[in-house]
N, C-alpha and C positions, 0 to 999 in steps of 0.2 A: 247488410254490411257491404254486398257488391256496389250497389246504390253512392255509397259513403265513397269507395272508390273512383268510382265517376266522376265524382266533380271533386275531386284529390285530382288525379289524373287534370280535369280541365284545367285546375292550377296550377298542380309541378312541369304540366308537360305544354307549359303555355307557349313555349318557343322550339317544340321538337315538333315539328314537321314530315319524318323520317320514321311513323311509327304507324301504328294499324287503331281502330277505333271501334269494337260493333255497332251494328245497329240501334240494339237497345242502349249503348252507353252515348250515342249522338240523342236519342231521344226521350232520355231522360234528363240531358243535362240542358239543351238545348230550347225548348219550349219554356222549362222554369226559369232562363234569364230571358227570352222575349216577354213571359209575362212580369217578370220585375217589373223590367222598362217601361213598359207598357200601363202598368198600374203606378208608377210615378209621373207618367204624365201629366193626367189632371189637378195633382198639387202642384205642381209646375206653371202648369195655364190659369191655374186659381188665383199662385201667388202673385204672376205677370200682369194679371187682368187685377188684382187690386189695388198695382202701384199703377195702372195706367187713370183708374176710374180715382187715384187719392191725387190725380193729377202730380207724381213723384217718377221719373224717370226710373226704370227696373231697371238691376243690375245687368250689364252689360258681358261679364264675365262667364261665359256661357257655363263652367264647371262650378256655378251657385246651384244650376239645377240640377236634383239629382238622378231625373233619366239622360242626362246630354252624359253624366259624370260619369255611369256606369253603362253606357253604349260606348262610349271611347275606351274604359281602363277596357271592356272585355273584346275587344277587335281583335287583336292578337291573338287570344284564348280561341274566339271562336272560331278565326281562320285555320288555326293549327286544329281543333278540333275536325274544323270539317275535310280539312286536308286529310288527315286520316282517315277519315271514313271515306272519304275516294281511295286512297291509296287499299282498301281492306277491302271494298268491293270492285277491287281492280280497273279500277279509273287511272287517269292522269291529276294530280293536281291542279292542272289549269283550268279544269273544271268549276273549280271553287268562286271562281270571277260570277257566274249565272245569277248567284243574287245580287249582284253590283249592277249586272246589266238590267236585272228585273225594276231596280227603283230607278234608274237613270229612263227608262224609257218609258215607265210608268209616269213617272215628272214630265217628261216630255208630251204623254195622252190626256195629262191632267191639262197642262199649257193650253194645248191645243184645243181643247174641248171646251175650256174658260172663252179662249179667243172665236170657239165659233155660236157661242151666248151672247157674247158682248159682242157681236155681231149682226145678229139675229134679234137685239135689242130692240125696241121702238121708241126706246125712252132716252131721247136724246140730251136732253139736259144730264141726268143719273150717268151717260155714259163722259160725257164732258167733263162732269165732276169727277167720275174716276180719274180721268184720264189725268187731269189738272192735279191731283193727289197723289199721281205716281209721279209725274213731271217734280213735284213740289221733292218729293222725297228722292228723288235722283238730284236734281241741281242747286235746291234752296239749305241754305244754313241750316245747323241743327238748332240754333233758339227757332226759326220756324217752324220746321218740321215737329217737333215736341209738342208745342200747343195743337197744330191742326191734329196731330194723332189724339191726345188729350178729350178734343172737340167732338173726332167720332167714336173713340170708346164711349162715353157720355152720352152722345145720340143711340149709341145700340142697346146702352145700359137703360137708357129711358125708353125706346122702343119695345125691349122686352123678345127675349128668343121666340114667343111662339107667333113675333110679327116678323121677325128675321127667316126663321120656318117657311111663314106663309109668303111670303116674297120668293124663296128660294125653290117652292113649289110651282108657284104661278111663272116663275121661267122654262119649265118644263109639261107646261099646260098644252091641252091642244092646239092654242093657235100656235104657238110653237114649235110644236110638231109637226104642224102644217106649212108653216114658213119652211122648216128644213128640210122637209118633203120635194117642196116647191125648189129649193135653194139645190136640194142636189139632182133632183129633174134636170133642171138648168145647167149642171155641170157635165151630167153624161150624154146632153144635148151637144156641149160644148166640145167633149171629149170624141163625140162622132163628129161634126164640123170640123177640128181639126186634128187628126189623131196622131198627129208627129209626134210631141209630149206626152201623151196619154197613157203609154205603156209605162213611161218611167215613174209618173202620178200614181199611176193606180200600184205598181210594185210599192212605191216608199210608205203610201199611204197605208198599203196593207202590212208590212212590216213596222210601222208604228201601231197599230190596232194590236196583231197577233204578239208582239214581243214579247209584253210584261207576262201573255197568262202559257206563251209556249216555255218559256225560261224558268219559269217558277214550277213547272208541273215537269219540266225535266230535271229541276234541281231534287225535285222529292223525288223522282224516281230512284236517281242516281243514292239518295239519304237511307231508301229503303231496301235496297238489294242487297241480298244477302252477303255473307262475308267469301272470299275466295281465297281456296288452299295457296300454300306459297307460290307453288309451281305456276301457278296464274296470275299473279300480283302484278301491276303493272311495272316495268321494269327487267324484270325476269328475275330478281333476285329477293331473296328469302328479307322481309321485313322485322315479323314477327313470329308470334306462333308456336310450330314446337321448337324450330331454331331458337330463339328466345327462351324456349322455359328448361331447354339445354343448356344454355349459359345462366341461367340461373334468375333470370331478368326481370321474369313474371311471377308472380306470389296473388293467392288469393286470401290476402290478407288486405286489405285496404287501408291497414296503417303499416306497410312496409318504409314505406316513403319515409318515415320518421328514425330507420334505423339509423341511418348518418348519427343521430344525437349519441346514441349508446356504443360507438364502435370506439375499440381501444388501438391505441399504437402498439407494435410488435413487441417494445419494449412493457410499455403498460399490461400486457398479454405473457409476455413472460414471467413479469414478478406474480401476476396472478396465480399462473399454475405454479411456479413455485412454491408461495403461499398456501395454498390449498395441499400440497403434498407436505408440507410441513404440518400441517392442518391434520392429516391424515395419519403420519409418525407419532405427532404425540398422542390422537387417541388410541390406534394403536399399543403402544407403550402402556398408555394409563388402563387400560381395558381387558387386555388381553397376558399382558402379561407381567401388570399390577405394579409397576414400575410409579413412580412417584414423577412428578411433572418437575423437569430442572428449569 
């Protein structure tokens, strides 16, 4: 039943901000919509990959698919979720930015890492063609662009994944390793030769390496720590708790949230106990002291 609260709470309380969250109610709620997401992917990419291989332009609408559909409705939910659960183990809210920073800079390790393969490349033709395929899809019309993409779905789809695999392996082969052995030899040669820039290289460099995995292992810390009594709450001032179950606010009922349906107007509320005491008179009367019902 507490469970059932949980993700009540991650709905009713999708835009309250200004509340507390436990640990167990961020981690129960929270992993079963990344795994939603997550297992909607691949019908997604199925669907995508069969309008491109029936040579039919896939819908453009990105809310057809339904991991894009249910990562967007739940942004809100989840930020206010996680908002809480800083606010409960006595964080600041601006905390909650950490997993924003985590994929922006992961994107940017991803870039960066693409760019120093295709780099490191020998296959000069292969990298031309890339290049000419991105040029085409930045400047050329979209009746262009549509057949050439058309052209290499069709070539991967006739290649076959376990030749795209093997490709994708032998970019990580030992000669490969060896080139970028070689390649960064040459840079920290270059870095003592001239060491003006060097310090500021090697700082950026290494905050694009450490960001994604320090931000993400601070964001679980901050997910796991325990809850902290009011007097500690970031803020100084009582959020939830017993203040809250003073006022009446908290119920461990997990379908409170549903009372609004059932509540009467003052007026509604009068006629009732009225009723009911009139209720009371005639059995009274009829029972007690055998009075016939007028």
């Amino acid at each position: 039943m507490k469970i059932f609260s949980y993700f009540e709470n991650f709905a009713f309380k999708a835009f309250k901000f200004d509340d507390r969250a436990s640990p167990l109610e961020y981690w129960c709620v929270m992993p079963v919509i990344w795994v939603l997401i997550i297992a909607m992917i691949p019908g997604d990419a199925r669907a995508f990959w069969d309008f491109l291989l029936a040579r039919q332009i896939p819908p453009l609408n990105p809310f057809y698919y339904e991991s894009f559909t249910l990562f967007v409705v739940t942004i809100i939910p989840r930020l206010s979720l996680t908002v809480r659960r800083l606010h409960d183990s006595g964080k600041s809210g601006k905390w909650a930015k950490l997993p924003y920073v985590t994929v922006v800079s992961s994107f940017y390790l991803l870039i960066a890492g693409f760019a120093a393969m295709a780099s490191m490349s020998s296959d000069t033709n292969g990298s031309l063609g890339m290049m000419g395929l991105v040029m085409a899809l930045v400047f050329d019309s979209v009746d262009t662009v549509w057949p050439m993409i058309f052209a290499a779905a069709a070539m991967l789809n006739a290649l076959g994944w376990d030749a795209i695999w093997a490709v994708l392996s032998e970019m990580t082969s030992a000669p490969i390793a060896t080139e970028f052995g070689q390649r960064a030899g040459r840079i920290t040669q270059g870095f003592q030769d001239d060491p003006t820039n060097s310090g500021a290289v090697i700082v950026v460099t290494m905050i694009l390496i450490t960001a994604p995995f320090v931000t993400s292992m601070l964001h679980i810390f901050f997910m796991i720590s325990p809850s902290k009594p009011d007097h500690e709450l970031y803020g100084g001032a009582p959020i939830s708790g017993a203040s809250l179950r003073q006022q009446g606010e908290v119920s461990k009922n997990p379908f409170a949230g549903y009372k609004y349906l059932y509540e009467k107007s003052p007026d509604q509320d009068a006629a009732h106990k009225e009723a009911a005491k009139q209720e009371i008179r005639s059995l009274y009367q009829q029972r007690v002291l055998g009075q016939a019902n007028t």
